[in-house]
N, C-alpha and C positions, 0 to 999 in steps of 0.2 A: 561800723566795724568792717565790712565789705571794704569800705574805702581804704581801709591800713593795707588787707590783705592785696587787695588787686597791685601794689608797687611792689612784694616780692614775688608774685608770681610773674610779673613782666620782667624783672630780674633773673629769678631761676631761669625762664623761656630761651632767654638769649645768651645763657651762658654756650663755651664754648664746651664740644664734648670732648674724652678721652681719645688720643690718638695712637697709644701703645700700642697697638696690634697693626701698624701696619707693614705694606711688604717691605723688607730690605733692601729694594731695587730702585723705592721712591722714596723720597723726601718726605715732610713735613707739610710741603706748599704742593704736593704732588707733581714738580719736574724728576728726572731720572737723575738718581745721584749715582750712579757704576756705571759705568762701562762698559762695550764690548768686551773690550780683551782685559778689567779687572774681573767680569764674570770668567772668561777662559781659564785666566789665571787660577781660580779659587776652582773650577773644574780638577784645573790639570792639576793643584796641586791637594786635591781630595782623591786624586786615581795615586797619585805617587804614594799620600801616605798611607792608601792602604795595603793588605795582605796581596792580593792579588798581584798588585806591580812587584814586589816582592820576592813571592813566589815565582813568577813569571821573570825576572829577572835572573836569577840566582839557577833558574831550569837554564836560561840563554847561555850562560856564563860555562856551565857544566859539560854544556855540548861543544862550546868553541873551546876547551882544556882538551875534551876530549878527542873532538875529530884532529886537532893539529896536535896530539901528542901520538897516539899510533903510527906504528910504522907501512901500514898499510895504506895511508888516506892519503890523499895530496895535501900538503901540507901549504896553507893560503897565510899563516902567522904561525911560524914557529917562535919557538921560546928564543928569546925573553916576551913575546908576545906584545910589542910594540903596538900591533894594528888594536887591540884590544883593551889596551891603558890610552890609545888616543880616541875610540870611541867614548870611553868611560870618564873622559876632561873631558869632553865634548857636554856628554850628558850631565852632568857636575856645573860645568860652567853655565850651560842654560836652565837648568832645573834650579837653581841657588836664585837668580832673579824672580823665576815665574813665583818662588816661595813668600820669597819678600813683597810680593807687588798682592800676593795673597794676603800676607799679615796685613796688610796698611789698610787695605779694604776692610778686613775685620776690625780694624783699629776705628775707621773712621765707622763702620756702624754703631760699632759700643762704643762712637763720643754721642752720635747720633741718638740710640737707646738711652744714653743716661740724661741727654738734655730733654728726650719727652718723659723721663722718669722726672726730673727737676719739674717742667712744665707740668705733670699730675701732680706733682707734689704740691706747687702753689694755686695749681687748682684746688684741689682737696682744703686746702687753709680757707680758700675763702670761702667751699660751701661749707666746710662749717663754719666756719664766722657765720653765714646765713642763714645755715639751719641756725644755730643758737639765738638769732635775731628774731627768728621766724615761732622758734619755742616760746620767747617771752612774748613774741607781740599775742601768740594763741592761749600763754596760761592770763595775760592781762584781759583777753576777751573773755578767757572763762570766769575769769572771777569778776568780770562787770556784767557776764550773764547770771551769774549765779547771784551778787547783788541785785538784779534786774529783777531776776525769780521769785526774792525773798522780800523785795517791797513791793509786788504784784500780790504777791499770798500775803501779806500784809495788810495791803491794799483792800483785798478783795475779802476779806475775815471780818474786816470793821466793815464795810459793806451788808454782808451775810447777818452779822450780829444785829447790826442797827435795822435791815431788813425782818429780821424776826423780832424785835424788842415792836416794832409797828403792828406786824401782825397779830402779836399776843395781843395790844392794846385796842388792834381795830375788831380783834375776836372778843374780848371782854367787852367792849363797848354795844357788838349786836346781841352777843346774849345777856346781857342786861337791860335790854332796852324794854321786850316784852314783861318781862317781870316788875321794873320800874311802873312800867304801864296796867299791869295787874293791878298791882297794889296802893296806885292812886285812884284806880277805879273804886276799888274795896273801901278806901278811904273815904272818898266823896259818898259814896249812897250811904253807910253808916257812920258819917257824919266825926268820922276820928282822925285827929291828926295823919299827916302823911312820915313816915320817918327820912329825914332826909338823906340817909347816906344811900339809902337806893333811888336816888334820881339822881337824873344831871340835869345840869344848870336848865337848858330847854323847857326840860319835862318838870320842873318845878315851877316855872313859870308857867307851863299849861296847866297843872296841877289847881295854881296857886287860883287861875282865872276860873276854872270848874268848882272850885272848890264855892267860891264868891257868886256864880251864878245857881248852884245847888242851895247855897243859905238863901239865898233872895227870892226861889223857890220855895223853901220851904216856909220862909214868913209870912208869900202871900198867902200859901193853904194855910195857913195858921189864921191869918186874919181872918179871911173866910168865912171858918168856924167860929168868929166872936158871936155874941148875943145881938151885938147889933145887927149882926148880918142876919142870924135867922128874924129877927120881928120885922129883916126888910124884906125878907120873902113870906112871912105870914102874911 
């Protein structure tokens, strides 16, 4: 059973892990996929859109209306305000690139994220495939241990049984013995059958031989006493 499991643990061991989390600045094989100046770009174009450049913008704009529209200031761009529409194509025309060179960097990470989302995805199929490979190979081991369990106690029942059917026998057999042997003795000296169902085979053969040497006893004290015998000691 060891041996099924030990080929998917060396399986699972060497799968490859999850690579989702990693920085946006590296790849997959860990070389650098951005750039210098696609990082500046995605800088500069996180300052543009927010509130701040905004704000800070639109305060700039307020003070050059103002200071070149009083009649008190030197006036550095009077109306129609030419110097002020050519800084603002100025910023337009380069701010419109850095945007775009922003998007593409983004574009190329989320192709990037959705190929390691792909790559989890067909990861995830095959551990489960595995796992489901690795359920069946543990409910076939359960149920060839649980097989295993139940012809053990099986096993080991008829064992136990057959173990006490002897002991009962080997216990009936010593306490019978002394009584068997009582009662052949009681037999033999008054001279009465022995009843057979309390001997075994043995002891009725001892029986049988005590029995044969107590009558041969007792015929010679019978001869003994004939008449002949006493006028041979008169």
């Amino acid at each position: 059973m060891l041996k099924s499991v030990a080929p998917i643990w060396g399986r699972l061991r060497h799968l490859h892990r999850p690579q989702l989390f990693l920085s946006h600045t590296q790849s997959p094989n860990g070389a650098e996929s951005v750039s210098l100046g696609q990082r500046l770009a995605e800088r500069v174009a996180a300052f543009v859109g927010s509130w701040w450049f905004l704000g800070g913008q639109a305060f700039f704009l307020f003070l050059w209306l103002l200071y070149n529209t009083f009649q008190f200031t030197h006036h550095f761009d009077p109306p129609p305000y030419i110097l002020l529409n050519l800084l603002l194509s100025f910023q337009a025309a380069f701010t419109g690139p850095v945007l775009l060179i922003a998007a593409n960097v983004g574009a190329v990470r989320d192709h990037q994220q959705s190929d390691r989302i792909e790559r989890l995805a067909k990861q995830s199929e095959a551990l489960n495939e595995q796992n489901e490979q690795l359920a069946q190979r543990l409910l076939s081991m359960e149920q060839l241990l649980d097989e295993h369990v139940a012809a053990s106690l099986k096993a080991h029942g008829e064992e136990i049984h057959d173990l006490s059917v002897l002991l009962r026998e080997v216990h009936a057999a010593v306490c019978a013995t002394p009584s068997a042997a009582n009662a052949a003795a009681a037999a033999a000296s008054t001279g009465e059958p022995i009843p057979q169902e309390t001997l075994t085979p043995e002891m009725a053969n001892d029986a049988t031989g005590s029995a044969a040497k107590s009558t041969q006893s007792n015929a010679r004290q019978r001869g003994g006493r004939s008449p002949g015998g006493k006028s041979g000691t008169a």
